[in-house]
MARVO-473884 format. One record per residue (C-alpha): residue number from 1; residue in one letter; x, y, z. Coordinates in Angstrom, 2 decimals. Layout:
N
NUM, A, X, Y, Z
...
This chain:
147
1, X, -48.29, -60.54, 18.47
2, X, -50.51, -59.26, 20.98
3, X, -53.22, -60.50, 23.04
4, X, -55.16, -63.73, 21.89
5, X, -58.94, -64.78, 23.53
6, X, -59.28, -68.58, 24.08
7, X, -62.84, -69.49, 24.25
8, X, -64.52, -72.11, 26.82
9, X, -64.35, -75.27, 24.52
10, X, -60.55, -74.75, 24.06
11, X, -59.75, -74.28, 27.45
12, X, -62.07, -77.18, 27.91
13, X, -59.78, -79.18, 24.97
14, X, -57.00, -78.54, 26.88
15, X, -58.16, -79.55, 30.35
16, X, -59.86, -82.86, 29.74
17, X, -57.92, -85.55, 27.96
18, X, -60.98, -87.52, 26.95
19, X, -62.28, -84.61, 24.75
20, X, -61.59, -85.58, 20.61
21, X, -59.43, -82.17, 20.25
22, X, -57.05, -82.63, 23.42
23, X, -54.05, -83.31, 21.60
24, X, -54.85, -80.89, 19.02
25, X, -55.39, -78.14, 22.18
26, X, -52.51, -79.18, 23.87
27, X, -50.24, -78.26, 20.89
28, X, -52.51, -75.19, 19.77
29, X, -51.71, -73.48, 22.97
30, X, -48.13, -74.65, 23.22
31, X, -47.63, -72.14, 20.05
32, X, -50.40, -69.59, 21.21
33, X, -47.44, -69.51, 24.50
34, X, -44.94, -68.71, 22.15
35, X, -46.30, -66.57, 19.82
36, X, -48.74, -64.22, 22.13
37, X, -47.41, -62.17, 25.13
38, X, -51.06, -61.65, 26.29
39, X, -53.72, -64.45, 26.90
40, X, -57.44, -63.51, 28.10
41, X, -60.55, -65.37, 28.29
42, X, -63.78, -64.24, 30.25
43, X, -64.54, -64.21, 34.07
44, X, -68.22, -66.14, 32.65
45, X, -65.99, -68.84, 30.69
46, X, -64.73, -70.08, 34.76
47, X, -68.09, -71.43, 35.12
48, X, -68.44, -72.79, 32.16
49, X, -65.83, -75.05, 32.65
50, X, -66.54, -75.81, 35.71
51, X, -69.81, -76.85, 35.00
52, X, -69.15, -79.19, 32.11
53, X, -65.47, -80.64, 33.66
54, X, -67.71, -81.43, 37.09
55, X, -70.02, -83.12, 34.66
56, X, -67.45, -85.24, 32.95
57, X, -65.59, -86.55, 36.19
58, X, -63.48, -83.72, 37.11
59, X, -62.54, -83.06, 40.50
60, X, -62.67, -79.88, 42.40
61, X, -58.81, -79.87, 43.42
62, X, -57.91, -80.33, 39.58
63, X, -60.57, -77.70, 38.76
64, X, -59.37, -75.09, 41.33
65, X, -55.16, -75.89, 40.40
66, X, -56.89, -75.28, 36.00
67, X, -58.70, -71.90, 37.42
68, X, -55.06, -70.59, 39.58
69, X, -53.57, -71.16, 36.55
70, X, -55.93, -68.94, 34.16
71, X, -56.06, -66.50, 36.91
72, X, -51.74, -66.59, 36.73
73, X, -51.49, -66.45, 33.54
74, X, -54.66, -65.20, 31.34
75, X, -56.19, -61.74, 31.77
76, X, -59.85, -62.86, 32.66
77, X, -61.91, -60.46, 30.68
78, X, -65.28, -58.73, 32.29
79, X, -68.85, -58.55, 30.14
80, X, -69.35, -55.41, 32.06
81, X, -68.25, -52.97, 29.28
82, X, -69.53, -55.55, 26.69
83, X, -73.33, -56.62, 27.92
84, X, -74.90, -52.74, 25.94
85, X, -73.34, -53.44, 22.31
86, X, -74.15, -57.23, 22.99
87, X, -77.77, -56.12, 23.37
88, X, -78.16, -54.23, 20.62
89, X, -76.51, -56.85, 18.26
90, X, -78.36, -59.22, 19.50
91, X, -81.62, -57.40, 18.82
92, X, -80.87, -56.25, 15.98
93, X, -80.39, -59.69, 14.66
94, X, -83.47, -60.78, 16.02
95, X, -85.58, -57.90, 14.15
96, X, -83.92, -59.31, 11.13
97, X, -84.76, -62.93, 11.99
98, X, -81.42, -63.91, 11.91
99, X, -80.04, -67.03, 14.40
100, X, -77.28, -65.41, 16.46
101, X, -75.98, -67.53, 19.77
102, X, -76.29, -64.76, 22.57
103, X, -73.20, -67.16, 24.22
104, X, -70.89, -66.70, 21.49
105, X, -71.69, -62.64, 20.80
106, X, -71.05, -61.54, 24.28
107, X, -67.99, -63.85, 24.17
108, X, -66.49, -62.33, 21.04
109, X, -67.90, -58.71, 22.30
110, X, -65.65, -59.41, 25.58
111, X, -62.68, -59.80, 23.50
112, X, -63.36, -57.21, 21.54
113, X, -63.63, -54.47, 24.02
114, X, -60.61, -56.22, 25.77
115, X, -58.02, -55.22, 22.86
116, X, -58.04, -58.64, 21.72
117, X, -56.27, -59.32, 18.40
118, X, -57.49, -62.89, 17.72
119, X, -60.10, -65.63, 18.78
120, X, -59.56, -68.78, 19.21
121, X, -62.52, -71.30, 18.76
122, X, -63.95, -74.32, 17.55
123, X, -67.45, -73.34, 17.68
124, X, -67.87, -73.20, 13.73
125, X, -70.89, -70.60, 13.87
126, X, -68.51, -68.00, 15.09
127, X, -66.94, -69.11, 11.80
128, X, -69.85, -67.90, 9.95
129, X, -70.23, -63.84, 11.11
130, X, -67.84, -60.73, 10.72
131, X, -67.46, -59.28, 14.11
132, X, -64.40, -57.14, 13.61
133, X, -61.24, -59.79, 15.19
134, X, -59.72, -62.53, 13.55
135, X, -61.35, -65.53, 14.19
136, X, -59.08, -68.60, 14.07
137, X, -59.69, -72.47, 14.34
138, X, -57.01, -74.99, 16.30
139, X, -56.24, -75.76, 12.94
140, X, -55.59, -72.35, 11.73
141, X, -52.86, -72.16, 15.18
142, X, -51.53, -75.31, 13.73
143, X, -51.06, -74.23, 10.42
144, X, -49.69, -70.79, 11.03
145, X, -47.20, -72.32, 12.95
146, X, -45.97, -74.68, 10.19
147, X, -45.30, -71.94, 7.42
């Protein structure tokens, strides 16, 4: 396959053990490895993580060692070319009075514009709206990977 966008709370899965999914993460990406010759997440995701990992206990040296390595091995992904259709979704769901997270759209509006084939998430309302990519679970890497 092609090139596969991990979102924040995966990478955050993978990168603190105490999180419920770690394991789950852990072996989810051990496939995505194998199966994906690309990996990408977005330049805004960095501070994401570092946010919430500093919050949790994380230290900076483990941090910066978890951000070489996404800058090694993942493509990290601009909003740049992204932010104008973001917009325009975004207000367009508004008009309609329709609850869209403004996070999640410019996320999946990154990895669309990137040439991203799939999404990898466990925030469920992503779930719930079309946007044009495959939207998977850590379950749905799990599964794929057993049949």
């Amino acid at each position: 396959m092609s090139k596969i966008f991990l979102d924040a709370n995966i990478l955050l899965d993978i990168l603190l053990p105490d999180r419920p999914n770690h394991a789950k993460a852990v072996s989810a990406y051990e496939i995505i490895c194998q199966e994906y010759t690309r990996l990408a997440t977005s330049e805004n995701i960095l501070t994401t993580i570092e946010y919430i990992a500093s919050k949790n206990g994380t230290g900076c040296e483990t941090l910066s060692r978890f951000f070489d390595g996404l800058k090694a091995n993942f493509e990290l992904c601009s909003f740049t070319d992204s932010l104008d259709v973001s917009l325009k979704i975004y207000q367009k769901a508004c008009a309609n009075n329709e609850k869209i997270d403004f996070e999640d759209l410019l996320q999946i509006q990154c990895a669309i514009k990137h040439g991203c084939d799939v999404f990898v998430t466990e925030d469920k309302g992503i779930h719930k709206r079309s946007y044009g990519i495959e939207v998977v679970g850590l379950e749905d890497v799990l599964t794929s990977a057993t049949h």
